[in-house]
Residue frames as a rotation matrix with the C-alpha (Angstrom) as fourth column:
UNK 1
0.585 0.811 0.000 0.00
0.811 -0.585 0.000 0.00
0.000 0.000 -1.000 0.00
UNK 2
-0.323 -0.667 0.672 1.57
0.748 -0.615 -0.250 3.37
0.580 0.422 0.697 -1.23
UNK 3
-0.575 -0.105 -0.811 1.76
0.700 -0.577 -0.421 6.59
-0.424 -0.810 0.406 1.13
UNK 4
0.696 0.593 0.404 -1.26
0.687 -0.714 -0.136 9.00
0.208 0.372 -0.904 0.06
UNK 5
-0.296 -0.697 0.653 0.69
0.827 -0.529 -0.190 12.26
0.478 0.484 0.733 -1.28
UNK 6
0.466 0.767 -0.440 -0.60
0.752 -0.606 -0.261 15.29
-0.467 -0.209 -0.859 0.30
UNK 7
-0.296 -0.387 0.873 -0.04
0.709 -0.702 -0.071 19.09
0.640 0.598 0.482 -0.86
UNK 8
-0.240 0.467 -0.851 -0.80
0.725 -0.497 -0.477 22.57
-0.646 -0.732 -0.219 1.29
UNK 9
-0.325 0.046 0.944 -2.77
0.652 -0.713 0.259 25.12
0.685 0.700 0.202 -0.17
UNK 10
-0.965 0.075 -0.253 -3.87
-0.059 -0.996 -0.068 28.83
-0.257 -0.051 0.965 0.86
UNK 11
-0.047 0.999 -0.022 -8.24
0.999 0.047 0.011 28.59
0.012 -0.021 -1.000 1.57
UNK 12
-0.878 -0.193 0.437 -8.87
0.385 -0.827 0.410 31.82
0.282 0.528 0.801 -0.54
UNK 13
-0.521 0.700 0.488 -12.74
-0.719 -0.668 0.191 31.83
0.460 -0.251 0.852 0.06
UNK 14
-0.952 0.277 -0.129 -15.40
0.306 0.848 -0.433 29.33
-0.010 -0.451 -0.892 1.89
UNK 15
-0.093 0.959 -0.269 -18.79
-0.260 0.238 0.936 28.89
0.961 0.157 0.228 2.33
UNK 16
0.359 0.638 -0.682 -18.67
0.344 0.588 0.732 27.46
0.868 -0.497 -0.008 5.24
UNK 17
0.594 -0.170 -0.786 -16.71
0.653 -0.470 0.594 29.30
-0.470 -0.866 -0.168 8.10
UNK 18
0.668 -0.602 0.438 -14.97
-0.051 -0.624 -0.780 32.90
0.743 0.499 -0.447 6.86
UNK 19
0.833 -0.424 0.355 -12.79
-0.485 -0.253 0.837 32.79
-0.265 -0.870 -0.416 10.00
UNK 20
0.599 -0.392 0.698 -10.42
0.506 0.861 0.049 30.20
-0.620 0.323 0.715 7.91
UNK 21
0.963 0.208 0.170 -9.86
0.244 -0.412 -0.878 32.56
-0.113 0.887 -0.448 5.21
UNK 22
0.706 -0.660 0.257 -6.20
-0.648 -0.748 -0.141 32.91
0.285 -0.067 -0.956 4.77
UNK 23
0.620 -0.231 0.750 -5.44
-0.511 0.607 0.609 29.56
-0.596 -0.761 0.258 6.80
UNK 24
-0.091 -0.343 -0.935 -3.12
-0.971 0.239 0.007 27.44
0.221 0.908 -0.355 5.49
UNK 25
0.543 0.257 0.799 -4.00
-0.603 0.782 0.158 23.39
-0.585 -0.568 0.580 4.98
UNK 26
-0.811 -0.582 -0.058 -2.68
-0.565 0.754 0.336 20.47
-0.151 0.305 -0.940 4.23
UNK 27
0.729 0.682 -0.065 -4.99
-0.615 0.610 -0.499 18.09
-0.301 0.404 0.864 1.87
UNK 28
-0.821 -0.446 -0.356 -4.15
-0.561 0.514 0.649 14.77
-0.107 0.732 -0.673 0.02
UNK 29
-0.369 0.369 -0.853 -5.58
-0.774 0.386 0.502 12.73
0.515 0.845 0.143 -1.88
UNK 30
-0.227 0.251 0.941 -8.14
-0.471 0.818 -0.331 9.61
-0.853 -0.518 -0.068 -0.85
UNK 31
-0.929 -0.159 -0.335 -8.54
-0.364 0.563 0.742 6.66
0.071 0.811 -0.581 -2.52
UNK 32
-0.128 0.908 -0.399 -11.79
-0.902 0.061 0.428 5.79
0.413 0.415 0.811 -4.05
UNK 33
-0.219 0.288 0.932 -13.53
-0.537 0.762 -0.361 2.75
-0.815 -0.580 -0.012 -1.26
UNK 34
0.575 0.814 0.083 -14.98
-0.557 0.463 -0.690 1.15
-0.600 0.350 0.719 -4.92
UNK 35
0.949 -0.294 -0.115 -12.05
0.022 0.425 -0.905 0.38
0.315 0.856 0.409 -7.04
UNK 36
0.773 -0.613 -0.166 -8.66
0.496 0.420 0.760 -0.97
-0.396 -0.670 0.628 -6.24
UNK 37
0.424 -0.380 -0.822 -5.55
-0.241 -0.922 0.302 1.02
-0.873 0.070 -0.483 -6.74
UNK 38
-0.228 -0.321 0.919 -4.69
0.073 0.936 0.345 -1.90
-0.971 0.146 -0.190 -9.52
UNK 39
-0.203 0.506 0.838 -7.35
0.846 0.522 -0.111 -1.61
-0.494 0.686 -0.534 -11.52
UNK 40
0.790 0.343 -0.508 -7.00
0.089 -0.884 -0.459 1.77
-0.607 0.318 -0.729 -12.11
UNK 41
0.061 -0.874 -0.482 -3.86
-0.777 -0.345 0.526 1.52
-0.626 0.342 -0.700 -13.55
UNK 42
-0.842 -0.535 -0.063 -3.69
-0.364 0.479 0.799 -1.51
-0.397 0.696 -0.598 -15.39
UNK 43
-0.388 0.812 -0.436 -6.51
-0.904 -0.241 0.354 -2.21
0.183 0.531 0.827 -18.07
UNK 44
0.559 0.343 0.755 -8.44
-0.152 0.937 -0.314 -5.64
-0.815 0.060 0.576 -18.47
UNK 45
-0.736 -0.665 -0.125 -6.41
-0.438 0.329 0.836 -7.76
-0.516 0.670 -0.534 -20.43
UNK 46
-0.160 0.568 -0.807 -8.41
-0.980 0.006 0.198 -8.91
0.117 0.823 0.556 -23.85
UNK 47
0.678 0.165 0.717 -10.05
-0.301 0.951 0.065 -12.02
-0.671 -0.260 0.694 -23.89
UNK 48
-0.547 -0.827 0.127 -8.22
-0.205 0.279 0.938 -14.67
-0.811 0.487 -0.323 -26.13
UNK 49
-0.386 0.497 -0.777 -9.46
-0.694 0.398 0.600 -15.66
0.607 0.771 0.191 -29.85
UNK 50
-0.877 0.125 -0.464 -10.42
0.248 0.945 -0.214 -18.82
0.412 -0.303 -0.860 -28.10
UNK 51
-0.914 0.098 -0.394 -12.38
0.366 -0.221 -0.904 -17.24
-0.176 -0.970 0.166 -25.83
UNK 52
-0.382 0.542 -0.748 -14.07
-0.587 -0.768 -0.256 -15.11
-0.713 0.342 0.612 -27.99
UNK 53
-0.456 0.349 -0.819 -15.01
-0.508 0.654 0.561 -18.00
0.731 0.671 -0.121 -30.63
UNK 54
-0.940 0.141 -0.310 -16.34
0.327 0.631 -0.704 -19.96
0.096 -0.763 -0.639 -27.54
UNK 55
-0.761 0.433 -0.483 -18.13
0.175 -0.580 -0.796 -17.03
-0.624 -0.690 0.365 -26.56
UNK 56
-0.731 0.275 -0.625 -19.01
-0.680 -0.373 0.631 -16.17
-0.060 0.886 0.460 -30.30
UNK 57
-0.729 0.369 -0.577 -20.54
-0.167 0.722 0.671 -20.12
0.664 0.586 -0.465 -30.89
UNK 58
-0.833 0.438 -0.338 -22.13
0.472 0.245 -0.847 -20.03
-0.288 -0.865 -0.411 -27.50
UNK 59
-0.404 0.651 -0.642 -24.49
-0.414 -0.757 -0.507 -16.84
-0.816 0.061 0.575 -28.59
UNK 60
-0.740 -0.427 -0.519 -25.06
-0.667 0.373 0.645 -18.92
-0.082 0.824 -0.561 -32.06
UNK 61
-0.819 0.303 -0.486 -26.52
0.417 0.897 -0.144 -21.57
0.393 -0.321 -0.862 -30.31
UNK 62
-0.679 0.490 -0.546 -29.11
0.360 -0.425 -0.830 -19.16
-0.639 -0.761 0.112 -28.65
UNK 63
-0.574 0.206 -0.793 -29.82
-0.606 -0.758 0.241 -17.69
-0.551 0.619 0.560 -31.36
UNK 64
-0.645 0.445 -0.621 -30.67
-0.238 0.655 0.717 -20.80
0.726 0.611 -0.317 -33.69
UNK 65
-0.723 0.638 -0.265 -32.44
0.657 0.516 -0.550 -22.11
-0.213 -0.572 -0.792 -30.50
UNK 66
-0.299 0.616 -0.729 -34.77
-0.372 -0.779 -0.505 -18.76
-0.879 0.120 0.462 -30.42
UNK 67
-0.575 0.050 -0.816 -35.28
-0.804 -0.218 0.553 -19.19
-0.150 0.975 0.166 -34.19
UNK 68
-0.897 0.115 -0.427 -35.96
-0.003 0.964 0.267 -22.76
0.442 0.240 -0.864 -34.17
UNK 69
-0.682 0.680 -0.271 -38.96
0.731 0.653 -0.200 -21.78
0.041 -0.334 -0.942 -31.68
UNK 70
-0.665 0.476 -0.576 -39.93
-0.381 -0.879 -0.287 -19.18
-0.643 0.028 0.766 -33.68
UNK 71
-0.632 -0.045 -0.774 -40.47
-0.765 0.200 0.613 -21.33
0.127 0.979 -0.161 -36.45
UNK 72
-0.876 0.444 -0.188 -42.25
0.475 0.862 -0.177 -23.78
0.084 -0.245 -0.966 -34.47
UNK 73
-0.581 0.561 -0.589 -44.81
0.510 -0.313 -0.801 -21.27
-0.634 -0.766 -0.104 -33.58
UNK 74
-0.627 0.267 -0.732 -45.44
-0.771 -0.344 0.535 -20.25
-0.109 0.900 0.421 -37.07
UNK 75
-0.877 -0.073 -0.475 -46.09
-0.331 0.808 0.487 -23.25
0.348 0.584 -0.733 -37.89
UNK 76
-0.685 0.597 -0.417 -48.27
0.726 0.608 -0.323 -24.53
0.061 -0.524 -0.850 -35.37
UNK 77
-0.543 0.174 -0.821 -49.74
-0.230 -0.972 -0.054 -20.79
-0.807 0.160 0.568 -36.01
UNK 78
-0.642 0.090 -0.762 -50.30
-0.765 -0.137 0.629 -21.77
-0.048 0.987 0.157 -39.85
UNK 79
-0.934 0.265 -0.239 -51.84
0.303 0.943 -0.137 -24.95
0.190 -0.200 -0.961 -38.69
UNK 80
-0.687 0.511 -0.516 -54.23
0.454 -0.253 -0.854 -23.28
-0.567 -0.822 -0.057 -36.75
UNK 81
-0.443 0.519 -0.731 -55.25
-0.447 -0.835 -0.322 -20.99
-0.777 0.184 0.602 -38.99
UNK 82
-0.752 -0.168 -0.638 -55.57
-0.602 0.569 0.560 -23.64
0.269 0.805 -0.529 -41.92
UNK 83
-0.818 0.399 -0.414 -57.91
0.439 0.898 0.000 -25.84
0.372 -0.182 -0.910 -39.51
UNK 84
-0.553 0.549 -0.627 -60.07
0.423 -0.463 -0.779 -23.19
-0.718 -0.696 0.023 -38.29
UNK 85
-0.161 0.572 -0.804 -60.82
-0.505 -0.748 -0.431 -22.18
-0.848 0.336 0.409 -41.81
UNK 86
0.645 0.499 0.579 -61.37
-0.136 0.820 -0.555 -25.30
-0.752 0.279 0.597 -43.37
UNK 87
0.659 -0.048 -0.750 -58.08
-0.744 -0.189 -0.641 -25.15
-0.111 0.981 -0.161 -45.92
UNK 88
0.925 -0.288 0.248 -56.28
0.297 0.955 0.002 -27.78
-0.237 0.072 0.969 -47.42
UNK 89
0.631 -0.750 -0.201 -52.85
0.006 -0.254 0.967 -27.76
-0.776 -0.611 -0.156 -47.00
């Protein structure tokens, strides 16, 4: 864990107490409670081709599935509508 930098500045104006004005402080820097100091610095590494073709054939497969019971539902749709109105296939 790395030492948190600080810096003093010169509190020019405030809002909240004028009696400060002039004061000098010392501030540094906090670190953010949500993201390690890690991950800010070093990107996500890319997935591999592999990965991504896995990932690529996986969605594929969903996809034809979806499709495949769209097509059923036509069908059994077209059926319907054929037998309810007396046509011949």
């Amino acid at each position: 864990m790395g030492k948190n930098k600080s810096a003093k500045y010169k509190i020019t104006d405030t809002n909240i107490d004028k009696k400060i004005i002039g004061k000098q402080v010392t501030v540094e820097k906090v670190k953010s409670k949500g993201v390690p100091d890690n991950d800010r610095t070093h990107p996500k590494k890319q997935k591999s081709t592999r990965d991504l073709l896995i990932e690529f054939m996986g969605e594929q497969r969903e996809f034809n599935t979806r499709m495949e019971k769209e097509v059923s539902n036509l069908r059994s749709d077209f059926d319907r509508v054929i037998k309810l109105n007396n046509l011949k296939h």
